[in-house]
N, C-alpha and C positions, 0 to 999 in steps of 0.2 A: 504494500500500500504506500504509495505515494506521501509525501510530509505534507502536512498542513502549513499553509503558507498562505498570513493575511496582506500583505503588499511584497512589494518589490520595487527595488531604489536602483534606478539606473544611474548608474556612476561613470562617467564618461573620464579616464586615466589621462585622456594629453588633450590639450587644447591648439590652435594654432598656434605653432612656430617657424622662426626665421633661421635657428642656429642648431647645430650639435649642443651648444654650450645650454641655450634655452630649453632644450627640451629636456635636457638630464634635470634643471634645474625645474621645471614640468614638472617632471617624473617624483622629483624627491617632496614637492609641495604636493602630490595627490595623494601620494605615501602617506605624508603625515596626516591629511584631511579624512583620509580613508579608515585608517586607526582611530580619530576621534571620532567616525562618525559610528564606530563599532561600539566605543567605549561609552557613548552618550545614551545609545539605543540597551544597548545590554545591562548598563547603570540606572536606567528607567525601568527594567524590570522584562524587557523582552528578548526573543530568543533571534540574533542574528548570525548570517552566516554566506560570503560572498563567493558567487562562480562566476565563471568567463560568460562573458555577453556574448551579442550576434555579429558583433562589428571587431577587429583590431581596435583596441584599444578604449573596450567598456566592459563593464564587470556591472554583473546584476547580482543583488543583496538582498535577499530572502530573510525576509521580518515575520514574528509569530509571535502571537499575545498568550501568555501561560492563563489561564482562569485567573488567579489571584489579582492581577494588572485589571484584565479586562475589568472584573469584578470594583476596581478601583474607579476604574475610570466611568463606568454605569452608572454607581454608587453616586458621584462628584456631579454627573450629568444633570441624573435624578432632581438632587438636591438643589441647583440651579436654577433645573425648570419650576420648581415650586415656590421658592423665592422671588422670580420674576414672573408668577401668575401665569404660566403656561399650562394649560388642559390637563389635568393628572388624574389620577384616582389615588395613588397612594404614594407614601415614601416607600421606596429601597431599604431592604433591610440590610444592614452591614453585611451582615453572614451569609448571605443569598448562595448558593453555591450556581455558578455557569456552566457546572460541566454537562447538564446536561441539554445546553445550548439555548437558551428562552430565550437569547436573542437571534432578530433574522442575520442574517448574513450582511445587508446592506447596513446595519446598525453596529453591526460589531466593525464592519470596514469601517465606518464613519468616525465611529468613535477614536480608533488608531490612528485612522491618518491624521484628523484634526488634532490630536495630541502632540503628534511628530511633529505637526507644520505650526501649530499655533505657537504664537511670541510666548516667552519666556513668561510675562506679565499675566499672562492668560493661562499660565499654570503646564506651559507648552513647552515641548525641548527647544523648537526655533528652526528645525530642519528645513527649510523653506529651499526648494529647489533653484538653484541659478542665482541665488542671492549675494552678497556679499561675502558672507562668511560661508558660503556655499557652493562656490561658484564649481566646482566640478561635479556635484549631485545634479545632474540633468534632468528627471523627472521621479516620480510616483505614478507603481501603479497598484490597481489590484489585479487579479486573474481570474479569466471568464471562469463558469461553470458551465464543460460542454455537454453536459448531463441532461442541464437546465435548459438550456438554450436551443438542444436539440428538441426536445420537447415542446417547448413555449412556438417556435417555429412550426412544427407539427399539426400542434391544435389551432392555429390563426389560419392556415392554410385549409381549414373546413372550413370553422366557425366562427361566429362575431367578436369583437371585443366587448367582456363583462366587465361585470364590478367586483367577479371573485378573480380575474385574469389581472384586473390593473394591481389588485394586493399583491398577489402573486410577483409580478412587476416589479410592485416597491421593494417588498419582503428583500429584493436580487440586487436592484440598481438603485433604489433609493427614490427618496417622494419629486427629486425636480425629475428625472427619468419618468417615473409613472404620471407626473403632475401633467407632460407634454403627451402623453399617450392617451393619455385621459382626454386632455385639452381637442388632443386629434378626433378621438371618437365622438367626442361630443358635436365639434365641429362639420363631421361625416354624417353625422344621422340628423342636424341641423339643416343640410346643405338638399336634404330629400325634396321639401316644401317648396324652396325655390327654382328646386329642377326642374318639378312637374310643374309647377305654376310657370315656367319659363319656356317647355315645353309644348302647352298647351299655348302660348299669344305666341312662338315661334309658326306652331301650325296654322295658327288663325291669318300668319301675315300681318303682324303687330309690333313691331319697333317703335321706339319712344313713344311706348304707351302710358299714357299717365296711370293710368289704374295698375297695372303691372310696376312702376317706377317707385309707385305708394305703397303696394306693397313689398316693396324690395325693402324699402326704409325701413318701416315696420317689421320686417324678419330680422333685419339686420339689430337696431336696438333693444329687438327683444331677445336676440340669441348672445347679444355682449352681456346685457346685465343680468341674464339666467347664469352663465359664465361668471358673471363676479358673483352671487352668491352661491353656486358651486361650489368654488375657490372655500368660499369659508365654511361650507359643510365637510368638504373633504381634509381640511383642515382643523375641524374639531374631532372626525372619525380617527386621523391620525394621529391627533395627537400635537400638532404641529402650530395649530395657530396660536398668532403671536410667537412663532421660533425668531425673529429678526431683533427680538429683547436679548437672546443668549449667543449672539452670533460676535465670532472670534473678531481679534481686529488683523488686517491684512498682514502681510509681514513687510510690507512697503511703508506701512503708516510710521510718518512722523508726529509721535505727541507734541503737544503745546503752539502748535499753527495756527492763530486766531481765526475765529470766522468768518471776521469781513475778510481775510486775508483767500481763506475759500473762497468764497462768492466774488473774490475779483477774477481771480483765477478763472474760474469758469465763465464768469463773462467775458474772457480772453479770447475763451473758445470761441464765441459767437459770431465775431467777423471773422475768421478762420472757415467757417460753414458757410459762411454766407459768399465770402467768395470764394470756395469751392464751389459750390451750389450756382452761382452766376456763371462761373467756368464752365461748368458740365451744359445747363442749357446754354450758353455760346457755340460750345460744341456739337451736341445733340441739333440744335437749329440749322445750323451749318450743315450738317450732312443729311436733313430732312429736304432743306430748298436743295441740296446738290440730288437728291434722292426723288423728290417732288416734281419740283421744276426744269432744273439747267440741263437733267441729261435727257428730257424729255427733247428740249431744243436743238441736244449735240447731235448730227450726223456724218460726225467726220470717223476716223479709224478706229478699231474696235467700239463702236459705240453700244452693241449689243451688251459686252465688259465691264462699259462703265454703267450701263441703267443698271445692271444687274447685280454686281458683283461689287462694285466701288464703293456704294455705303455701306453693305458688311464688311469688307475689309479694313475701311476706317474706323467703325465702332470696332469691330475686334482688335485694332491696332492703337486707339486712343482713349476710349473710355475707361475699359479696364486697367490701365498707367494712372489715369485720373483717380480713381477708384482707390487702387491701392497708395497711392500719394496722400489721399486723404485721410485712409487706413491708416498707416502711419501716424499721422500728424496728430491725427484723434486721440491712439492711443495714448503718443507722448504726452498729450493735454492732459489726458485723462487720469495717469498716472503724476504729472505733476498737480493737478487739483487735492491729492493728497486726502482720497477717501478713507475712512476708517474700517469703511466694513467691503466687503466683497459685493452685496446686492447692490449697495449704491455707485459703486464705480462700473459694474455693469450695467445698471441704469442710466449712466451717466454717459457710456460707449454708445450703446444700444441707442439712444436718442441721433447722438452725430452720424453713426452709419446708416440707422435709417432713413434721414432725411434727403441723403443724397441715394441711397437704394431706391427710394419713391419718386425721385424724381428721373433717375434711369426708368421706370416700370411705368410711370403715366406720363411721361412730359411729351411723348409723341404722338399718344391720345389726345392730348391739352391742342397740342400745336396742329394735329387735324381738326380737331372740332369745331375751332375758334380761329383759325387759320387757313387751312386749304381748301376744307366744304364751302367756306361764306366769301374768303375771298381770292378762293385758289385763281382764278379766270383774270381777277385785278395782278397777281404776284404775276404771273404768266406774261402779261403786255408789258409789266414795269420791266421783267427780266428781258425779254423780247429789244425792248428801248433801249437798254444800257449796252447790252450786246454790240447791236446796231451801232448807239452812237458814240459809241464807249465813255459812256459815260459825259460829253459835253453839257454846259449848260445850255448852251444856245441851244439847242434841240433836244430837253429834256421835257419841254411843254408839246412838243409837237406829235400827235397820235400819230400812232404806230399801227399804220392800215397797210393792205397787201398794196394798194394802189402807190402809194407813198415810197415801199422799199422798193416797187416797181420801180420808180422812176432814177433809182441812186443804181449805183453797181455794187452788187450785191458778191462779195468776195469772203472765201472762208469757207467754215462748215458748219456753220448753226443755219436753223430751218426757222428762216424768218422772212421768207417770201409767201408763207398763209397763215397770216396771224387764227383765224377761227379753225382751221386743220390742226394749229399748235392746241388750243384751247380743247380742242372735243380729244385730245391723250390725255385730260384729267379726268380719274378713274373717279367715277360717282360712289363706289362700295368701299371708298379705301378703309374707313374705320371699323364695315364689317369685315374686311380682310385683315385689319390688325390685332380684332377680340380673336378672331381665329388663331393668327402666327402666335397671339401670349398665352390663350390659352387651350390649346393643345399641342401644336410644333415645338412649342418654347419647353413645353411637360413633361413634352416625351424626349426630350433632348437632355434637358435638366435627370432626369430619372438614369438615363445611360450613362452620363458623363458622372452621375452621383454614386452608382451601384455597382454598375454592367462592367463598367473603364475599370474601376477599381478592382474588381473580382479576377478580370482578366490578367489584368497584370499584373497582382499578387501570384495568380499562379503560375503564368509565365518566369517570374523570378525565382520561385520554390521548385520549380522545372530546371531550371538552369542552374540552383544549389545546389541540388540532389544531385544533379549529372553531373557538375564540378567534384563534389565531395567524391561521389563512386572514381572517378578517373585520377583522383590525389588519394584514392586506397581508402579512404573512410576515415583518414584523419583530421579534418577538418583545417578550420582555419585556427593559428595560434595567436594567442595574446601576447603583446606587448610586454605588459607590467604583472609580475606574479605578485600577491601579497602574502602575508604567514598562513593565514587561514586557507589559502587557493590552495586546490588541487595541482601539486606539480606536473610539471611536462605540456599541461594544455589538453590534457584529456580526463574525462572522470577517473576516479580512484577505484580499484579493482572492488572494494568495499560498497561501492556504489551497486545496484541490482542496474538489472533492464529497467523495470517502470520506473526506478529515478532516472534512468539517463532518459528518458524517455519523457521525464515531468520536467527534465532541464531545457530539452531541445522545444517543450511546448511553451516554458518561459521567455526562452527566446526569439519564438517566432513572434508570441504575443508583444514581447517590446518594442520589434518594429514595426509594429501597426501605427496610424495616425491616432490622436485622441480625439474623441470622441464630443462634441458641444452642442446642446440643445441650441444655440443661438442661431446660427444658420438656420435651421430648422424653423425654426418661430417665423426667423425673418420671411423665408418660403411662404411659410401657409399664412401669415398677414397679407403678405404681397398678396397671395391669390384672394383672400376674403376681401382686399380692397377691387380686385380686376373683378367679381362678381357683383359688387352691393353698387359698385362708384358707374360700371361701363356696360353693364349686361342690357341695358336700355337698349344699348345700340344691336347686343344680339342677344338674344334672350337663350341662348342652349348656352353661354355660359356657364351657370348654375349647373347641368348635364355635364359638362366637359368636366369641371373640377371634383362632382363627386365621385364620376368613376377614375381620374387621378390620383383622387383620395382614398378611394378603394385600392389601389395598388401603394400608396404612398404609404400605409398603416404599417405594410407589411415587406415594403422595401426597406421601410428604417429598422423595423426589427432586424432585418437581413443585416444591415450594415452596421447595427450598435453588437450584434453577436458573433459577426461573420468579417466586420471588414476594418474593425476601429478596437481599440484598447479597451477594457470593460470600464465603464462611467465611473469616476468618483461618487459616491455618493453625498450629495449635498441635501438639508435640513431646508426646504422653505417651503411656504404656504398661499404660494401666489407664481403668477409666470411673471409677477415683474414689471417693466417696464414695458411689456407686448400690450399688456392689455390697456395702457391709456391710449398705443397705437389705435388698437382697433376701436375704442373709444372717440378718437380724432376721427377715424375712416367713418365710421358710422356717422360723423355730424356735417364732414365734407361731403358725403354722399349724397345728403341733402339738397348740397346745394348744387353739385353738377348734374341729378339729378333731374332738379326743375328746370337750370339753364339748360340742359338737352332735350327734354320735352317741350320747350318753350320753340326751341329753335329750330326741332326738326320733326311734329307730332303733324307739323300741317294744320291743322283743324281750328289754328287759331291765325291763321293768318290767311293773305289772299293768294289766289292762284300762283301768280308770279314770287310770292316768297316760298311757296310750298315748290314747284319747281327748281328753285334755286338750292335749296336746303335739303329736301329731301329726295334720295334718288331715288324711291321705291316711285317718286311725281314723274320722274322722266323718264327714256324707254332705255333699255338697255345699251352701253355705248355712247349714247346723246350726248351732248356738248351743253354744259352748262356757260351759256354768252353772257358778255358782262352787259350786255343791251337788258336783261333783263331787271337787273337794279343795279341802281349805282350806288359807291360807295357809302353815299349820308345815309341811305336807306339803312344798308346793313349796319352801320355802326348804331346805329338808333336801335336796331333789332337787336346787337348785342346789348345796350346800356339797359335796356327795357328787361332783356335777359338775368341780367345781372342785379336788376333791383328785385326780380323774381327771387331769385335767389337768395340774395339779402334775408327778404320775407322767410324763406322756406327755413333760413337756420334759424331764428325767430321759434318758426314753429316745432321748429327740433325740438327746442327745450320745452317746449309744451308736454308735447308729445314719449318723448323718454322721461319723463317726472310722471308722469301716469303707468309708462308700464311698468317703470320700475316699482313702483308702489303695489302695482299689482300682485307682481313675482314675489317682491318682501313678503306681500302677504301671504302667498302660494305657498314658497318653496323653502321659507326662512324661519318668520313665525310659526312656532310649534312643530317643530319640525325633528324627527326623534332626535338625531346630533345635537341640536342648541336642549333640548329636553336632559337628555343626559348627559352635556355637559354639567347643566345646573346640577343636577344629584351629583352630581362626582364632586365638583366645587363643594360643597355643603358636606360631602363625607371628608375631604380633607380637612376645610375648619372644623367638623366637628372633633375628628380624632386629633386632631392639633393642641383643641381649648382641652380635649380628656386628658392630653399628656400634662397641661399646665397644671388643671387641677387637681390631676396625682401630684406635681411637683410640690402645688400648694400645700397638699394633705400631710405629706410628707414632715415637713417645716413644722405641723402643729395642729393645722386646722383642719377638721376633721370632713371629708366632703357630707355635705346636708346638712351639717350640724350649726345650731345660730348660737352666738356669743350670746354669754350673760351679761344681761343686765347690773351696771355697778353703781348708777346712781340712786339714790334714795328718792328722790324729789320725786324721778322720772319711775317708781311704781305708784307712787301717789295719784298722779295726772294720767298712765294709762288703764287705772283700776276702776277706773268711774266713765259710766258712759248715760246718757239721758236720751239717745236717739228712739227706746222703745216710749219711755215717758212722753216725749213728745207726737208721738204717734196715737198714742191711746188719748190723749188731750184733745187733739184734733178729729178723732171718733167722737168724741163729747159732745164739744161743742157742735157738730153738726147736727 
């Protein structure tokens, strides 16, 4: 049988060097770091012990918590949560014996690493990977259970996700792991209502339908704020709410940083975003007109290359640079704000990347809506003009008719001898061809390059391990740096069995997996919750498209949290965080582009000639939308008119979600069994609390029930005399 092994501490033995000289000098600083990190862990009561890694020059360190430790560290827990009013039923008794495991798996790993990594202050050894006093500890992990995992994989590929499946879950990976599986299911069987409702105005021939738009809002508000009192049922079931009272402080945090000195900081961030965010749509705009427009005009060489091909290879070659630039920048921010706790500095992440995420996922939507439908035919002649007159003033007022380029010599290769031939290649469906490309092409793209990529070329390399290993005899690769405790020569110890060489090389593989972050993840199915509630107007199988994603999405991340990533830390929280005031925001913008899209493109409120310009389902397929048909003032009146629509409708948001929320409170909160046995559990801890005090008291002297004598003399006098019956019989009397 295999050893029992709660983490595993990748130690990385050399760092970049320039010299012979540095790297011996490398070598003897890992040495000594490598010895205290033995001495630190085995001095706290655990059982350590270091083998060769998967790489030249790492050594992976096999940590195991005796009962007695664990038992300590439970005990300390316990005791914490109950002082800071976290959901309990009882104290921890000292003596508890663990061996026969009453903790799940995710709780025992939690409890160790947070020991290992927490600051000193916090009762912690200070292990903090890549830190200061750390810098050659490269990571923490724990190790799957392929027992588990095979299994859990097994039964999802029949059946639904429950509510005994998501325990299960946590029991393994811990409450943020089950909190986002949960989050997903819930999300999926949400996502039912507005399929078929989206569905059925799809069949009817029903785009920016108001009634479908009303109710898209209304699904949307009521499936966020069932989601936040969720959050806090599953959060009293587990035990967890209010956990963000007992949460460690980072190992980055500097004590004594005043607080305005924070909040300047962060507001440092804020033009940092904003001109990133101005950056990205500069760019993004730029390759929509190059996309839109210009090469609609080009007829010179390769031109089939550039309509096709040239604004994907710009966004794959400049966004993503953008992206990560800003990545960067964020985190550096983010990390100099100088969070105390882990939740807040990921909330404080989480904001900055998703604003320019959001603004990659709708800005192209934003800039067809209100850009190429209303005044694609106007951008068309101005481009047409400048071509032509490159740009002069003197003939910048002068229309740009076929008659007009007729009469000039017409040299080059742009297509500006029929101006209305240019005009009728702006596609009337482009925005139902965009819900499309985001959400299905983009899904199914995202899903391979998430799962499929990765699976493949994990086993391609374990292909190529295996076949190098057999051809160098089965000796493997050698280590670098031996330490006292290693096995000499670079190979297991003859004492070693099969199934431990066997539980090493599983160690190993498992190290060099990626880790594992619910944050991409969120990021994912927020984006898509906003491409459903914000844009589905325009095609209504949206709704359709993302639930059966989601049906595949539940169980590709299974795949990929057991099959293709590190096994999750386990982290302690009662909430997904800073997603949910995202979706919070999406649901109240929704609102409003919502009405502006019905406003603009429902027909039914305006006259022939704006319902032809606007709507293409108004014109025939191919048609040319002419700018004869309004002009400019018109349309920009149509938008400002739009936009005060709008106005109104977030208005009525807040109307509108203050009712349903009130509703669900009352549904799904009030008296609800979790908050019901919360309260009993509260009420048994004070009362076994005040039992212990007044044994303490009884103890001391006074005996419990028993009332003090009387020692004044005065005071038998005055309560030995009482007149309340006299006066009652008095008042029989006299009546």
């Amino acid at each position: 049988m295999p050893p029992h092994v709660d983490l595993v501490i990748v130690f990385k033995t050399t760092t970049i060097t320039l010299s012979k000289q540095q790297a011996r000098e490398d070598a003897a600083k890992a040495e000594q770091q490598y010895s205290k990190l033995l001495t630190t862990l085995k001095q706290a009561g655990f059982l350590a012990t270091g083998r060769r890694g998967q790489k030249d020059g790492e050594l992976v360190i096999l940590v195991s918590s005796p009962p007695r430790t664990l038992a300590s560290l439970v005990h300390r827990e316990r005791h914490s949560d109950f002082l800071s009013g976290l959901p309990t039923s009882s104290i921890l008794e000292a003596t508890k014996s663990f061996e026969d495991g009453p903790l799940s798996a995710a709780e025992r790993i939690r409890l160790i690493h947070s020991h290992i990594v927490s600051l000193p202050q916090d009762g912690g050894l200070g292990i903090a990977p890549q830190s200061d006093d750390w810098k050659y500890v490269d990571s923490i992990m724990p190790l799957h259970d392929s027992q588990f995992n095979h299994a859990w994989l097994k039964v999802w590929t029949t059946t639904q996700f429950s509510s005994t499946k998501v325990d299960a879950v946590r029991e393994q990976f811990g409450d943020s792991v089950a909190l986002y599986f949960t989050f997903l299911s819930t999300y999926f069987k949400a996502l039912i209502f507005p399929a078929i409702v989206g569905a059925g105005f799809w069949y009817l021939g029903q785009p920016y339908s108001p009634i479908y738009s009303a109710i898209l809002v209304g699904w949307s508000v009521t499936f966020v704020e069932y989601w936040r009192i969720r959050e806090r049922v599953l959060g009293l079931r587990w035990g967890t709410s209010g956990s963000l009272k007992v949460e460690r402080y980072r190992p980055d945090f500097t004590p004594g940083v005043p607080w305005w000195k924070k909040e300047l900081r962060v507001l440092a961030s804020v033009p940092v975003t904003i001109l990133f965010t101005g950056l990205l749509g500069c760019l993004m705009t730029g390759i929509f007109m190059l996309e839109a427009f210009v090469s609609m005009l080009y007829t010179g060489p390769a031109h089939m290359v550039l309509q096709t091909l040239s604004p994907a290879i710009l966004f794959t070659l400049l966004v993503p640079r953008v992206l990560r630039s800003h990545l960067a920048r964020a985190k550096s921010f983010t990390a100099w704000e100088n969070h105390a706790h882990q939740s807040s500095y990921e909330s404080s992440l989480a904001i900055k990347t998703f604003t320019l995420s959001a603004c990659v996922s709708y800005f192209n939507l934003i800039l067809s809506a209100i850009v190429y439908v209303p005044f694609g035919d106007n951008i068309t002649g101005w481009v047409q003009q400048q071509i032509y007159t490159g740009g002069s003033l003197i003939a910048r007022d002068v229309p740009v008719t076929a008659e007009f380029i007729d009469e000039k010599e017409v040299v080059g290769v742009w297509n500006l001898t029929d101006v209305e031939k240019a005009r009728s290649r702006l596609n009337p469906k482009r925005l139902q061809e965009q819900m499309f490309a985001f959400m299905v092409t983009n899904q199914v793209i995202n899903t391979l390059t998430e799962v499929v990529v990765p699976y493949v070329i994990r086993k391609v390399k374990e292909y190529k391990a295996e076949k190098a290993d057999k051809a160098a005899g089965g000796d493997g690769k050698k280590k670098k740096v031996a330490f006292e405790d290693e096995v000499k020569g670079g190979t297991e110890s003859d004492m070693e069995t099969k199934e431990d060489r066997e539980f090493l090389e599983k160690v190993r593989l498992e190290s060099a997996r990626p880790v594992y972050d619910v944050f991409g993840d969120y990021n994912e199915m927020v984006t898509q919750f906003g491409y459903v509630v914000m844009w589905s107007a325009i095609w209504p199988l949206a709704g359709v498209a993302a639930l059966i994603n989601n049906l595949i999405e539940i169980r590709s991340d299974a795949f990929k949290v057991t099959n293709l990533t590190r096994r999750p830390i386990p982290l302690r929280t009662d909430t997904i965080g800073p997603w949910l005031e995202s979706l919070t925001f999406i649901t109240w913008f929704a609102a409003v582009t919502n009405a502006a899209l019905v406003y603009l493109y429902d027909g039914s409120s305006h006259d022939g000639a704006t319902t032809a310009l606007l709507v293409p389902s108004a014109a025939t397929d191919g048609a040319a939308v002419t700018a004869s048909t309004l002009d400019i003032a018109i349309k920009r009146q149509l938008l400002f008119k739009a936009a005060l629509i709008a106005l109104g409708a977030s208005h009525g948001f807040i109307i509108v979600r203050g009712v349903i929320k009130h509703i669900l409170e009352m549904m799904f909160w009030k008296g609800s069994p979790e908050l019901h046995q919360a309260e009993i559990n509260a009420k048994e801890v004070k009362a076994k609390y005040l039992n212990s005090v007044d044994s303490a008291v009884s103890e001391k002297g006074v005996a419990s029930g028993e009332v003090a004598p009387i020692e004044e003399e005065g005071a038998k006098t005055f309560w030995s005399y009482d007149e309340g019956l006299d006066e009652i019989r008095k008042a029989a009397k006299d009546a």
